[in-house]
matplotlib code that plots the C-alpha trace (Angstrom):
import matplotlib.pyplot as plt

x = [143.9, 146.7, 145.6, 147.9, 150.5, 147.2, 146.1, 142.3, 139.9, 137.6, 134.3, 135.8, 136.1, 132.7, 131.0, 132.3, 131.3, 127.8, 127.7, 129.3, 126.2, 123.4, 124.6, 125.1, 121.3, 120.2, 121.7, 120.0, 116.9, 116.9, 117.5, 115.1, 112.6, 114.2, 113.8, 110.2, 109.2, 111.1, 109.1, 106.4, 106.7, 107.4, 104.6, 102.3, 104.2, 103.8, 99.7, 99.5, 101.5, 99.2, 96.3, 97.6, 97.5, 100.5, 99.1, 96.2, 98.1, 100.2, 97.7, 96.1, 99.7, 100.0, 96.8, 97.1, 100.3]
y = [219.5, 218.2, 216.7, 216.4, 219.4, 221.8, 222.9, 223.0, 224.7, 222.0, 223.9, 223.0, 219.0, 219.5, 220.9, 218.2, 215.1, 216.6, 216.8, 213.2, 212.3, 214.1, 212.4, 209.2, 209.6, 210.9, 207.8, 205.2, 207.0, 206.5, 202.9, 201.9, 203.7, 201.9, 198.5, 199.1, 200.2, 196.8, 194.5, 196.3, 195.3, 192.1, 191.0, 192.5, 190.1, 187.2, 187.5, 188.4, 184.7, 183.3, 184.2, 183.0, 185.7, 185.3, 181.5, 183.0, 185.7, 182.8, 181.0, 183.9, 184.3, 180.9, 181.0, 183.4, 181.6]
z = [297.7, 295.1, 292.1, 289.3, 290.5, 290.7, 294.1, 293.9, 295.9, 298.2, 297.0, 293.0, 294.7, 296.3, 293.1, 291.4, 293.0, 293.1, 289.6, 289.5, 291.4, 289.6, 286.4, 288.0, 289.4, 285.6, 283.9, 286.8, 286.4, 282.4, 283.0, 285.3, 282.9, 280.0, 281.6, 282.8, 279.1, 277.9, 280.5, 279.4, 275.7, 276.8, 279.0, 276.0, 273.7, 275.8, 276.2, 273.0, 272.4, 274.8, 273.2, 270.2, 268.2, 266.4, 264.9, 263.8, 262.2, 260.7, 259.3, 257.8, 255.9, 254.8, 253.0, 251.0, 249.6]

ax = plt.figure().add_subplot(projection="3d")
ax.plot(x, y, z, "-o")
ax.set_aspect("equal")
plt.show()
């Protein structure tokens, strides 16, 4: 195969868009987990809202000033 004036070897193509693919897997891997850990936070963030935590956290504050 020519590439850029260089003949290269099929196994060198091969090898190469395997490791093209393991990356690519790697880096959709990391952000799937990324996103999970993210709705994760969220979801906490919301019950915690529903339960109101964060007013009653507020009005501790404000009475202290």
């Amino acid at each position: 195969m020519e590439l850029f004036g260089f003949t290269l070897p099929l196994w060198a193509v091969f090898a190469g868009i395997i490791l093209v693919v393991i990356v690519a897997w790697k880096l959709i891997k990391f952000a799937i987990k990324l996103l999970l850990i993210l709705v994760v936070f969220f979801a906490i963030l919301i019950g915690l809202d529903v339960l109101g935590v964060f007013s009653v956290i507020q009005n501790i504050f404000s009475s202290f000033l």
